[in-house]
C-alpha positions in Angstrom: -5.0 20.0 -5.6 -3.3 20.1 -2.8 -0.6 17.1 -1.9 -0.4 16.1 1.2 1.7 12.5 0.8 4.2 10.8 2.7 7.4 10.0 1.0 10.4 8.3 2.3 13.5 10.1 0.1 15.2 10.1 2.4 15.4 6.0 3.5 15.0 5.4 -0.1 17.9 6.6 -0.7 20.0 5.1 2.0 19.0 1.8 1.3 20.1 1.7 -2.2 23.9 3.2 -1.1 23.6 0.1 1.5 22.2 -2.0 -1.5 25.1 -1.0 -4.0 28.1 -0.1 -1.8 30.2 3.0 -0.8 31.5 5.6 -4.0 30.6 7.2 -7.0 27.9 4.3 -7.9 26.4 5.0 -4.6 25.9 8.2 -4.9 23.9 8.4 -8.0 22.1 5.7 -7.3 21.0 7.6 -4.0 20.4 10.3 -6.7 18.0 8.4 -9.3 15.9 7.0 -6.0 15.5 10.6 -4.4 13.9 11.5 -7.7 11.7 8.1 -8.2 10.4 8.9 -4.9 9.4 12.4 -6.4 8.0 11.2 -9.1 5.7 8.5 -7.3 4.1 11.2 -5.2 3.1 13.6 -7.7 1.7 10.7 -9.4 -0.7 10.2 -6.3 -1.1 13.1 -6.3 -2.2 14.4 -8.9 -5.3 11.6 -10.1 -8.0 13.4 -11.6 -10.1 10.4 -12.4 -10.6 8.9 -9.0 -13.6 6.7 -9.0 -17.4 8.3 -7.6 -17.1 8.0 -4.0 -13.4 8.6 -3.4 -12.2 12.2 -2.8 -9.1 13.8 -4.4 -8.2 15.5 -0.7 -6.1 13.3 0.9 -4.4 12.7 4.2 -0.5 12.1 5.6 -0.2 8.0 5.1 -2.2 5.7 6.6 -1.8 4.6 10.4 -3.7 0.7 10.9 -6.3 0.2 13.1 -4.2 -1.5 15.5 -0.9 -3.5 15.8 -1.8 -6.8 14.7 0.2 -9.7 16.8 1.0 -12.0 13.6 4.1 -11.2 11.8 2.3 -12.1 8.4 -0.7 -9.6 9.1 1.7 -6.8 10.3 3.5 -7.0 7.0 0.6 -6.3 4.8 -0.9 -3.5 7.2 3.0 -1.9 6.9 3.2 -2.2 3.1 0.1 0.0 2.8 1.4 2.2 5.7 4.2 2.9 3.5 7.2 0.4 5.0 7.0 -2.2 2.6 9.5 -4.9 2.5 12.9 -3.3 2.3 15.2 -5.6 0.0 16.3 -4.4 -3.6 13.5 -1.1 -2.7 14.4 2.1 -4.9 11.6 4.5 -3.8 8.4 4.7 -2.1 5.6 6.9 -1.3 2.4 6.5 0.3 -1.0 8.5 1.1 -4.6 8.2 1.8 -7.8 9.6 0.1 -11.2 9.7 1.7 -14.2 8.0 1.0 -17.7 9.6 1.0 -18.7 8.0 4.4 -17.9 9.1 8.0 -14.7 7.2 8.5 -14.2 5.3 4.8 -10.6 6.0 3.4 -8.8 4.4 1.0 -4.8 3.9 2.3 -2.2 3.8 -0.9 1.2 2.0 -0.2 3.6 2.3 -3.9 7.2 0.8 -4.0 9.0 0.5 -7.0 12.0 -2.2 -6.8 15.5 -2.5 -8.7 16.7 -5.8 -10.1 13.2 -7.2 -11.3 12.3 -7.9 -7.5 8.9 -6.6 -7.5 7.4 -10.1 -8.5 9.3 -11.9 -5.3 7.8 -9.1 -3.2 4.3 -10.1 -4.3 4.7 -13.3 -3.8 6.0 -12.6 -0.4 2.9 -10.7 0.3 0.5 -13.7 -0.8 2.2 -15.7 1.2 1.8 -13.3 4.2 -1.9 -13.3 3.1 -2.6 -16.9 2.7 -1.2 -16.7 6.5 -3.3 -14.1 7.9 -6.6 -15.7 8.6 -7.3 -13.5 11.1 -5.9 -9.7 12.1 -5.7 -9.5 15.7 -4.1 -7.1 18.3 -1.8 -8.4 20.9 -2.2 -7.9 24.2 -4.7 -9.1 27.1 -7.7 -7.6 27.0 -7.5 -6.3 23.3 -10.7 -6.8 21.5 -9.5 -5.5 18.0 -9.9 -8.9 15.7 -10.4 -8.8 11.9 -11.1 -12.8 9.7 -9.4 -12.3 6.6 -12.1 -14.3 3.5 -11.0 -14.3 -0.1 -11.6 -11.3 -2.4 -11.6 -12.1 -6.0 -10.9 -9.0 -8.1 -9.3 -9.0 -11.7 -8.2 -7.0 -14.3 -5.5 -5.0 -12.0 -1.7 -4.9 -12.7 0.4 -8.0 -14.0 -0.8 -9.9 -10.7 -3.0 -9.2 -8.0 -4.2 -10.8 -4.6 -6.9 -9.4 -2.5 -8.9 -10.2 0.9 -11.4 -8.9 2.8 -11.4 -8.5 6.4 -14.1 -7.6 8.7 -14.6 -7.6 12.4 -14.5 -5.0 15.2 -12.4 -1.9 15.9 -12.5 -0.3 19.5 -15.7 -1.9 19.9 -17.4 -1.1 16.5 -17.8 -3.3 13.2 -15.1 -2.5 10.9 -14.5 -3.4 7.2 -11.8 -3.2 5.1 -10.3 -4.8 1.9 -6.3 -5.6 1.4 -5.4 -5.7 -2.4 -1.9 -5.7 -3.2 -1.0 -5.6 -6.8 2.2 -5.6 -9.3 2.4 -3.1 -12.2 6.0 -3.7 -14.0 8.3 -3.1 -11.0 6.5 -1.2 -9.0 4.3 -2.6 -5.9 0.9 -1.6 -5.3 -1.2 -1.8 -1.5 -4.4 -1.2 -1.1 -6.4 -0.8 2.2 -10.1 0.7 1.6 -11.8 0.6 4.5 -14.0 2.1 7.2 -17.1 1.3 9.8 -19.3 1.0 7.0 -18.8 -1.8 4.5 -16.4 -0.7 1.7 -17.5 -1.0 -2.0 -16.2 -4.2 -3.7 -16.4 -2.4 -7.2 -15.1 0.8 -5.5 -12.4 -0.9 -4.5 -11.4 -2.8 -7.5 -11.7 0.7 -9.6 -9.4 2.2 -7.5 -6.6 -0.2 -7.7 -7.3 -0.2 -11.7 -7.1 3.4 -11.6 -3.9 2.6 -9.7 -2.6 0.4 -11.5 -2.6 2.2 -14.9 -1.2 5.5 -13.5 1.5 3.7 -12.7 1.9 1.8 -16.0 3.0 5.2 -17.2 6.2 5.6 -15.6 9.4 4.4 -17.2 10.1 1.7 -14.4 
């Protein structure tokens, strides 16, 4: 399978040195989250057991829609975009798989935190989400607009949240569901998504999926 993910080594590993201070400590600590980060991508990459309807060929990470004007919407499209919130984050990698319809992908945002932070992350992010009632680009003129509605799914990680939003894109209707998800302490975000309406159970099998590949890791 080919991988084609977008890790962020690199910033990773510069904020841990900023998060632990100059020396020998910072160093290997810029070390360990150079190697998490390697570790998270192959893990994306290589899922064999995708759920029917998602392909394993994926794409560079996922770019939103549009530029949503509230601070608490922009911060869940980032987190699945790969620039989750940045206090006490070790590694990160993110990626996108298609769907089986013209347009459908489903956007994979994973962090893994230090100092058992991944819990006041999520909560962060259901906050954000309780906020974002409705996704909409800035700007006069702008006609992207997305209502967020609640999303129950269960069964994923040690806590998940999940909405739905639906509106229109660049003039046509447009679907998508948010779920973001904690497995140990690591951070899962999920955008599937696409002109047609996304699969609920599509989308809760994929954050399963998700969700126990990264139970596996020694987080």
């Amino acid at each position: 399978m080919r991988i084609i993910s977008g890790a962020v080594c690199a910033v990773a590993a510069c904020l841990v040195a900023a998060l632990t201070g100059c020396g020998g400590g910072g160093g290997e600590a810029a070390q360990h989250a150079a190697l998490d980060a390697g570790r998270l991508k192959v893990l994306l990459g290589g899922i064999d057991d995708l759920p029917q309807g998602f392909s394993d060929h994926q794409r560079e990470r996922w770019r939103p829609p549009f530029r949503a004007k509230s601070d608490a919407c922009r911060a869940l499209f980032d987190a699945a975009a790969g620039r989750p919130p940045t206090r006490d984050l070790v590694a990160g990698t993110a990626t996108t798989y298609e769907g089986q319809h013209v347009g459908e992908t489903a956007a994979v945002g994973l962090a893994v935190y230090g100092d058992n932070a991944a819990g006041g992350v999520l909560d962060r992010l259901e906050r954000a989400m309780r906020s974002c009632r409705v996704a909409a680009a800035g700007g006069a003129g702008k006609g992207d607009r997305l209502r967020a509605s609640r999303l129950r799914i269960k069964g994923v990680g040690d806590g998940v949240e999940a909405r739905r939003f639906k509106g229109r894109v660049g003039g046509y209707p447009y679907e998508m569901h948010l779920v973001v998800a904690r497995q140990g302490g690591a951070l899962i975000t999920l955008v599937h998504g696409g002109v047609a309406s996304p699969d609920v159970k599509g989308t809760a099998a994929l954050a399963r999926v998700l969700a126990g590949r990264v139970s596996t890791l020694d987080l």
